[in-house]
Phi, psi and omega in degrees: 000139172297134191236134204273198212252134199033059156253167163248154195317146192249139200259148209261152161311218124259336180282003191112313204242153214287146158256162194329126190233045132256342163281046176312120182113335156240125200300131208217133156244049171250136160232182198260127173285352184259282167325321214045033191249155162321153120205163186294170155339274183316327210254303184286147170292147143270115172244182185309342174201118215024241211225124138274136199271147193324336169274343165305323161344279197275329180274336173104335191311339189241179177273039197261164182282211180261111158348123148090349175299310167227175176273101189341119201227157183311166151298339187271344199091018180257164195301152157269127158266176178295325162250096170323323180240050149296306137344293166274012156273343170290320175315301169317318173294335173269322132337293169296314174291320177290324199296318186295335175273322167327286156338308179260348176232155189253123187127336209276346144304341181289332217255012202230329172309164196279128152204183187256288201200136177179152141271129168309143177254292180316322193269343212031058147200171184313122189236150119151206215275331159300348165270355176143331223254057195296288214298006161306335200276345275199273197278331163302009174251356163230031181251146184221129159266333194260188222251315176289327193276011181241324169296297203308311221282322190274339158313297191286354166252012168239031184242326188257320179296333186298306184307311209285296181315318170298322168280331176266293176118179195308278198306320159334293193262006144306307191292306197307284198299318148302327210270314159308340170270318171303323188283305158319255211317323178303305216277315201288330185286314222275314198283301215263179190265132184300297185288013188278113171291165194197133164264119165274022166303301185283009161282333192289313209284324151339293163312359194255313163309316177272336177300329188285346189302306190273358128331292218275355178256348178260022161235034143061031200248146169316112199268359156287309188295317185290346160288328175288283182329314204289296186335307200289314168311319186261037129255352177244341142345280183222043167273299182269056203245010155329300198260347166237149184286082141345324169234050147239027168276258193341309169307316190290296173321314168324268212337293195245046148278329195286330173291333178274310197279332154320338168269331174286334170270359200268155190278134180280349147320325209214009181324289186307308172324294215276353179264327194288304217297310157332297150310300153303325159318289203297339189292312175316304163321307176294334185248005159292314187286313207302312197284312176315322164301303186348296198288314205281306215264003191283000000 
C-alpha cells in the first residue's frame, strides 16, 4: 500500500489488507481521505466525501464532521455495524448446517443439486429446473458433498467475506455472495450437459475473489498474493474441470467483479442508483441465460 508522506508503515493483516493503525491486528480496506492510513469501523468519520480519522478530525486538518454527528458509512456507502462479519458468519453457518443435513438424510442432495433435466434413478422421477424445479439455481449455492470441499469454500469466505463485508457493509456484501452465486449457477445450467449435476457453492466464493481484486486495487495494496491466488484457482479450475464446473467458477468471478466495481466505483452523487442498476444488470443476465435454457431445452 502506498503510505502517505510521513506516516509510518502501517502493519499488514493476515489477510493481506492493513491493519487499523490505532488498533492493530484488526484488518480494515478503509483509509482516511486526508492521511490515508487505514482505519477500522470504530475509528473512521464521515466526512463530505468518505471517511476520516479522528486525528483530522480533531485537528481540523479535513472536512469531517465532530465524532458522532453522523453515522458512519462503508467505502461503498453502507451502514457501519457493530458486528462487521456477521453476515459471514451466518452465511457460514448456513453452509455447514445444509452440509449436515445433507449427511444426515438421504436423497436429500439430489433433491437440492443445480440440474436442467433428467431422470433421477435414486428419486426415480423427472427432476431439475426445466420441470419446474428453479429453486435449484437457490439451494445448489449452498451445498457441498466431500469433506475438502467445504473446508476449502469456507476457508475462503471467512478468509475473504470478512474485509469485503466491512467494506461493502451487510446489505451490499449480501447482494455480492448471492448474485454471484446465482450468476455461477446461471452460467453452469446454460452451459453443462441437462443431466450434469452441479454443487454451485463455490460461484458465490469465486465472487468474493473477484471482488477482493477489485477492493484491493481500488486502495492501491499489493495486488500480487491475491493475483497469485486468482492464477492458482482458475489452474486448478480448469486443470480439473472433469470433476468441477468451471463455469460456475467463472460466473461467479464475472459476477463479482462486475458487482464490486459498481459499488466501489459508483460516483457518490448518484452511489445508490448506480450500485441498484449494477446489481440488477447481473440479476437480468442471469435469468435471461436461465430462461433462454429453459426454452431450448422445453
Amino acid at each position: 500500500m502506498d503510505q502517505a508522506p510521513g506516516s509510518p508503515q502501517e502493519p499488514q493483516g493476515t489477510h493481506g489488507l492493513p491493519s487499523c493503525y490505532r488498533h492493530p491486528g484488526r484488518e480494515t480496506g478503509i483509509t482516511c481521505t486526508r492521511c490515508e492510513r487505514p482505519i477500522c469501523t470504530d475509528c473512521m468519520v464521515s466526512a463530505s466525501v468518505g471517511f476520516q480519522c479522528p486525528e483530522c478530525v480533531r485537528t481540523g486538518s479535513g472536512t469531517g464532521h465532530a465524532p458522532g454527528a453522523d453515522r458512519p458509512r462503508t467505502v461503498a456507502g453502507g451502514a457501519v455495524a457493530a458486528d462487521p462479519h456477521l453476515i459471514t458468519k451466518i452465511l457460514l453457518a448456513v453452509n455447514v448446517a445444509v452440509f449436515i443435513a445433507v449427511l444426515a438424510v438421504d436423497d436429500l442432495v439430489y433433491r437440492l443439486t443445480l440440474i436442467g433435466f433428467a431422470i433421477d434413478p435414486r428419486l426415480g422421477e423427472v427432476v431439475g429446473v426445466v420441470d419446474g424445479e428453479w429453486y435449484r439455481l437457490i439451494t445448489s449455492m449452498f451445498l457441498h458433498e466431500q469433506f475438502w470441499h467445504i473446508g476449502f469454500n469456507m476457508l475462503g469466505l471467512w478468509w475473504l467475506g470478512r474485509p469485503l463485508e466491512a467494506a461493502l457493509g451487510r446489505v451490499r456484501y449480501l447482494a455480492l455472495y448471492l448474485l454471484s452465486g446465482l450468476a455461477g449457477g446461471a452460467l453452469t445450467y446454460l452451459l453443462n450437459a441437462p443431466n450434469q449435476p452441479s454443487l454451485g457453492a463455490s460461484g458465490a466464493i469465486f465472487g468474493l475473489l473477484g471482488a477482493t481484486v477489485v477492493l484491493m486495487r481500488r486502495f492501491r495494496y499489493d495486488m500480487r498474493p491475491i493475483l497469485v491466488l486468482l492464477a492458482l484457482n482458475l489452474f486448478i479450475t480448469f486443470r480439473y474441470q472433469d470433476i468441477i464446473a468451471w463455469e460456475a467458477h467463472v460466473g461467479g468471478l464475472v459476477a463479482g467483479v462486475i458487482i464490486a466495481y459498481g459499488m466501489i466505483h459508483a460516483p457518490r452523487a448518484h452511489r445508490s442508483l448506480v450500485q441498484a442498476v449494477t446489481c440488477g444488470a447481473v440479476l437480468l443476465a442471469s435469468l435471461v441465460m436461465v430462461v433462454a435454457r429453459t426454452m431450448a431445452l422445453s
